[in-house]
C-alpha positions in Angstrom: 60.4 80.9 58.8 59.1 84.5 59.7 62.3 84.8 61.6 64.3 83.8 59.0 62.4 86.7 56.6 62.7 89.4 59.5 66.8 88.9 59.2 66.7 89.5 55.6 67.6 93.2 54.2 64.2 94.8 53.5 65.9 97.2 50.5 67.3 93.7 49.4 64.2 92.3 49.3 62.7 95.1 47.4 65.7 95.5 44.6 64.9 91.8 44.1 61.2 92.2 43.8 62.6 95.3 41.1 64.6 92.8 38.8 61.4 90.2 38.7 59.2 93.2 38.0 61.5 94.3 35.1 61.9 90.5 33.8 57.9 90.2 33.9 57.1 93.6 32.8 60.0 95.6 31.3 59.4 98.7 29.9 59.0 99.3 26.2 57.8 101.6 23.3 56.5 104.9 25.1 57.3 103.6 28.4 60.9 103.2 28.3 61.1 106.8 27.2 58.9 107.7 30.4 61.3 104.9 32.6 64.4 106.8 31.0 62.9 110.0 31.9 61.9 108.9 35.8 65.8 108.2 35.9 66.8 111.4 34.9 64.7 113.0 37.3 65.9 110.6 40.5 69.2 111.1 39.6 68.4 115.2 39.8 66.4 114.8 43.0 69.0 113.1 44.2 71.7 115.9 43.6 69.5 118.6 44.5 68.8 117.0 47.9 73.0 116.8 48.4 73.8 120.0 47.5 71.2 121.4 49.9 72.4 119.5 52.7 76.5 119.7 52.1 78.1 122.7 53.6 80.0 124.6 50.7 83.2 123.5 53.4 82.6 119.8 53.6 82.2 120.1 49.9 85.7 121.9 49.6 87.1 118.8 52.2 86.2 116.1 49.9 87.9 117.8 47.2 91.0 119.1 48.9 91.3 115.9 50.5 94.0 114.3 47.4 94.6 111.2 49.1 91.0 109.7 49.3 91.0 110.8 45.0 94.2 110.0 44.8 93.1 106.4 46.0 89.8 106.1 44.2 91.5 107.0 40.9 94.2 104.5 41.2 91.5 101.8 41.8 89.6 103.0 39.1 92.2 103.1 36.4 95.2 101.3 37.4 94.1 98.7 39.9 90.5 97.5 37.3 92.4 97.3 34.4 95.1 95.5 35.9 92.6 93.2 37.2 90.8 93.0 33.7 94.3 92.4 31.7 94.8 89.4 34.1 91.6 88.1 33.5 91.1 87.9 30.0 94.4 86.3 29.8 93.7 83.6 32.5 90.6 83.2 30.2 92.0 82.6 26.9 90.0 79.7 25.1 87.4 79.6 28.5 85.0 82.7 27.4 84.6 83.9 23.5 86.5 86.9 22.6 84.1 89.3 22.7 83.0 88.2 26.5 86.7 88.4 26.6 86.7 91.7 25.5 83.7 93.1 27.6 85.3 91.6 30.7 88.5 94.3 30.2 85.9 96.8 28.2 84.1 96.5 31.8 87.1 97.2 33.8 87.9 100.1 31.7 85.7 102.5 32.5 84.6 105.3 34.9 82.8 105.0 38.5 79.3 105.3 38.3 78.2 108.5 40.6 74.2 107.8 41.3 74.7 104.6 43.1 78.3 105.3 44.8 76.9 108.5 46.3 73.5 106.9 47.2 75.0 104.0 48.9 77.9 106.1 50.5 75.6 108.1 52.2 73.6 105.3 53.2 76.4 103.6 54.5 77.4 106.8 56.9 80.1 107.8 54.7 82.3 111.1 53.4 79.0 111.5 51.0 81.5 115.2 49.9 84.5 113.3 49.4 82.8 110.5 47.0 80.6 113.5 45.5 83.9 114.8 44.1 85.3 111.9 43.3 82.7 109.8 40.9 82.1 112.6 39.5 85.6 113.5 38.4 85.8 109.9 37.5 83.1 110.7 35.0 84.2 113.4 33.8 87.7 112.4 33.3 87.0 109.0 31.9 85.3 110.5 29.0 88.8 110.8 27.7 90.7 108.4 29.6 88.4 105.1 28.7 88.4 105.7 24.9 92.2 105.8 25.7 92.8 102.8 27.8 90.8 100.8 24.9 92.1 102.5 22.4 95.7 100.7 23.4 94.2 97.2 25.2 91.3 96.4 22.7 91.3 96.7 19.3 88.6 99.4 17.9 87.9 101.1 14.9 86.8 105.0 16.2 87.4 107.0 19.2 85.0 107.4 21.8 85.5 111.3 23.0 82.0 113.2 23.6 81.4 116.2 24.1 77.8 115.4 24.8 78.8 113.3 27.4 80.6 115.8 29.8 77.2 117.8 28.9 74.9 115.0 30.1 76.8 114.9 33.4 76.7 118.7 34.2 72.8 119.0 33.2 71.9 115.8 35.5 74.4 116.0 38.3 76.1 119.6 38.7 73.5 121.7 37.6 71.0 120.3 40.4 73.6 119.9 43.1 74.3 123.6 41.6 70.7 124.7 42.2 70.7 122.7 45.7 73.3 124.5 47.0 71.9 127.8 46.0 68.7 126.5 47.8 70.3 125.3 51.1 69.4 128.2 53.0 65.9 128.0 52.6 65.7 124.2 52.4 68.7 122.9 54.3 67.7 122.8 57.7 63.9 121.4 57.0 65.8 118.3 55.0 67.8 117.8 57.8 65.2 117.7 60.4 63.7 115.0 57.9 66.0 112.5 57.4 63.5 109.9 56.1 62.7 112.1 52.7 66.2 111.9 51.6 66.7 108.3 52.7 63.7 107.5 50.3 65.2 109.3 47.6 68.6 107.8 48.1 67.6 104.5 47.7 64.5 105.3 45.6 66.6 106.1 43.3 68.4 103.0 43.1 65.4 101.3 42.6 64.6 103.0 39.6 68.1 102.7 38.4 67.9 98.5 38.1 64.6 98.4 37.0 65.8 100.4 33.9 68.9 98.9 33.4 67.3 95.3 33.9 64.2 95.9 31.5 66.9 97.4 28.8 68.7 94.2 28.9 65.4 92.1 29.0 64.1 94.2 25.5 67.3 93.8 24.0 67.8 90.2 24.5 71.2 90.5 25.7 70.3 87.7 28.3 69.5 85.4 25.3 72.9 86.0 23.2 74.5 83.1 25.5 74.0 79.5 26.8 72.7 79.5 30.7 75.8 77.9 31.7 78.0 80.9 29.9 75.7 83.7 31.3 76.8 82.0 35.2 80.5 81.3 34.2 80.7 85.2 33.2 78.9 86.3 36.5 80.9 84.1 38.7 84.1 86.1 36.9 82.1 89.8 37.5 81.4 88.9 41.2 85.3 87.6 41.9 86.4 90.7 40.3 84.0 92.8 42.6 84.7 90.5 45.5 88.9 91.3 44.7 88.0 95.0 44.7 86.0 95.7 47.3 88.8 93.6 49.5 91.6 95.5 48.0 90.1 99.0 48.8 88.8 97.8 52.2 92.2 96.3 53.1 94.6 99.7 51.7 91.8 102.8 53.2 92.1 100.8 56.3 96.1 100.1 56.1 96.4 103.7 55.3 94.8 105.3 58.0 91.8 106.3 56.6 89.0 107.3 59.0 85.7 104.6 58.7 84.1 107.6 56.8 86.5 107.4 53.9 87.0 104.3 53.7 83.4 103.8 52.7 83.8 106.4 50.1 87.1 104.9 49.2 85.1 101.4 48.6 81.9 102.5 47.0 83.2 104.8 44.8 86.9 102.4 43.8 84.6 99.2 43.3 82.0 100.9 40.9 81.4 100.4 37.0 79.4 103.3 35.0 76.9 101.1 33.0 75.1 104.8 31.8 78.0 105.8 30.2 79.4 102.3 29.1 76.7 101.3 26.9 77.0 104.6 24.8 80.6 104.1 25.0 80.5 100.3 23.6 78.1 101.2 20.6 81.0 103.7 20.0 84.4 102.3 20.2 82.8 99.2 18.9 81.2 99.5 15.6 80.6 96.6 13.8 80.9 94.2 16.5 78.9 92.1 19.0 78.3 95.0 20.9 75.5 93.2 23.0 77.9 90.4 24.1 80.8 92.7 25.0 78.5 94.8 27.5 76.8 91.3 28.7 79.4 91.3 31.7 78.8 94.9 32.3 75.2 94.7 32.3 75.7 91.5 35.3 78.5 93.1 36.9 75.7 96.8 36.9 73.3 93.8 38.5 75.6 92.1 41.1 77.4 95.5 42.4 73.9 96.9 42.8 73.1 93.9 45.1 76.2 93.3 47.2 77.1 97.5 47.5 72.9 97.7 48.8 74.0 94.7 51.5 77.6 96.0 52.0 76.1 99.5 52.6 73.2 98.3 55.3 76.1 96.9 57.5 78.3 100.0 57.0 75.2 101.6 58.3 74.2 99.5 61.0 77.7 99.8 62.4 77.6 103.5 62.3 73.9 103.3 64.0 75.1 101.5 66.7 77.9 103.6 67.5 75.7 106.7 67.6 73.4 105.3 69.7 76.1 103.2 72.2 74.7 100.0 71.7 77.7 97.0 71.0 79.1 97.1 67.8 77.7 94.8 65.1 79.8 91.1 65.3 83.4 91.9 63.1 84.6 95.2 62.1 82.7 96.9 59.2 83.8 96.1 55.8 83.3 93.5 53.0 80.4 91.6 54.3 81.6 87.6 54.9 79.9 84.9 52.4 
């Protein structure tokens, strides 16, 4: 049995033991507010730390470099929406309408840009390359997801904000702003200690599902269906991750990518923003079920979380072991086999 535990993903392990803590204890009142606030402040951390540590050069690669955007942007809003037009068809009298129409909803919107950058540079990847790339994601999909619903789902407002392009430069350009400005004083010590930023990388994460868990958990969203309907509508979230992640894996690699984009390619193509698709739903959807049409984006927030923490480890391991000339981890690196 110890065995058995000593195989098992230790960050795993502890975004599990996050999840119970935020089902047992999730935050509410006063400390929501300070929860919300702890977010804010690991997402800064977090961009501070990269923009210290990126060369301005690397930083001018990952946005030069149109084919890995070109990639993630056609994944993000032509391949997802695709993907959520076929399913709410093939679902049709299955799942209600509004599940229905969080399912596309979900499929709609932006990359996230915390957790794709966290777990590409986990995984050993072009951490510039999917800097540039979730964050234009953001950025653009404050206009191009009140769009895309505005012609799939039927609403009764748009959803343009210009407080939402403001949100993203205060908590992710402004520090990575202020890092780079920083870098020659504090570049070289964070590089000589690796384990500082690897605890904020995944520290952050951490913080990230405990918030978004505990939201769901005050807001009963986990009580607005049947058991049986919340596992029916996770079984569709994790097929449509499963799809994506093989599709980007499958077309970086058959493309030529190098192993460092392709992680990029797949972290940042097979991501959902749930930050910025809550506000979004309580927007474009006034007067509806707004807590049953983001119930598959909060599970598919949950389940990419999970599987992109696992996916990344391996990613990881593989790179480890090629650094340090040891054989290479059984399979080539990619989707992680059931």
């Amino acid at each position: 049995m110890f065995a058995m535990f000593r195989r098992v993903d230790r960050y795993l392990l502890l975004l599990i033991a996050t999840v119970v803590l935020a089902a047992v204890l999730p935050a509410r009142g006063d400390a929501a507010i300070w929860v919300d606030r702890g977010v804010n402040v690991a997402v800064a951390a977090l961009f501070l730390f990269y923009g210290a540590r990126l060369k301005p050069e690397a930083i001018w690669r990952g946005l030069s470099h149109w084919r890995l955007q070109a990639l993630i942007f056609a994944s993000t809003y032509l391949l997802f929406p695709l993907v959520g037009l076929a399913v709410t068809f093939a679902f049709r009298g299955i799942l209600s309408s509004e599940v229905r129409a969080g399912l596309l909803f979900l499929c709609l919107l932006p990359s996230t840009v915390q957790s794709s950058i966290a777990f590409t540079s986990i995984a050993r990847g072009n951490v510039a390359g999917a800097l540039c790339a979730a964050s234009l994601s953001n950025m653009l999909g404050v206009i191009i997801t009140p769009i895309l619903v505005s012609q799939l789902l039927p609403v009764a407002s748009g959803g343009f904000s210009l407080g939402a392009l403001e949100d993203i430069a205060m908590q992710i350009l402004l520090p990575f702003v202020v890092g780079q400005a920083l870098r020659p004083l504090i570049g070289a010590w964070l590089l000589r200690h690796p384990l500082l930023t690897m605890v904020v990388d995944r520290g952050s994460v951490l913080v990230v599902v405990y918030a978004a868990f505990s939201a769901g958990m005050v807001a009963g969203i986990w009580y607005q269906l049947s058991p049986s309907s919340i596992v029916a509508v996770l079984a569709v979230d994790l097929a449509i991750l499963a799809f994506v992640l093989a599709a980007t894996t499958v077309v970086s690699r058959r493309l030529g990518f190098s192993t460092q984009d392709e992680i990029a390619i797949v972290f940042c193509g097979s991501k959902k923003s749930m930050a910025g698709g809550i506000p979004m739903a309580a927007i474009l959807f006034p007067g509806h079920a707004v807590g049953l049409i983001v119930l598959p984006l909060m599970l598919f927030h949950q389940a990419q979380l999970f599987v992109c923490a696992t996916l990344a480890r391996r990613y990881g391991a593989r790179a480890d072991a090629v650094m340090t000339g040891s054989d290479e981890p059984e399979g080539r690196s990619g989707v992680a086999p059931a």
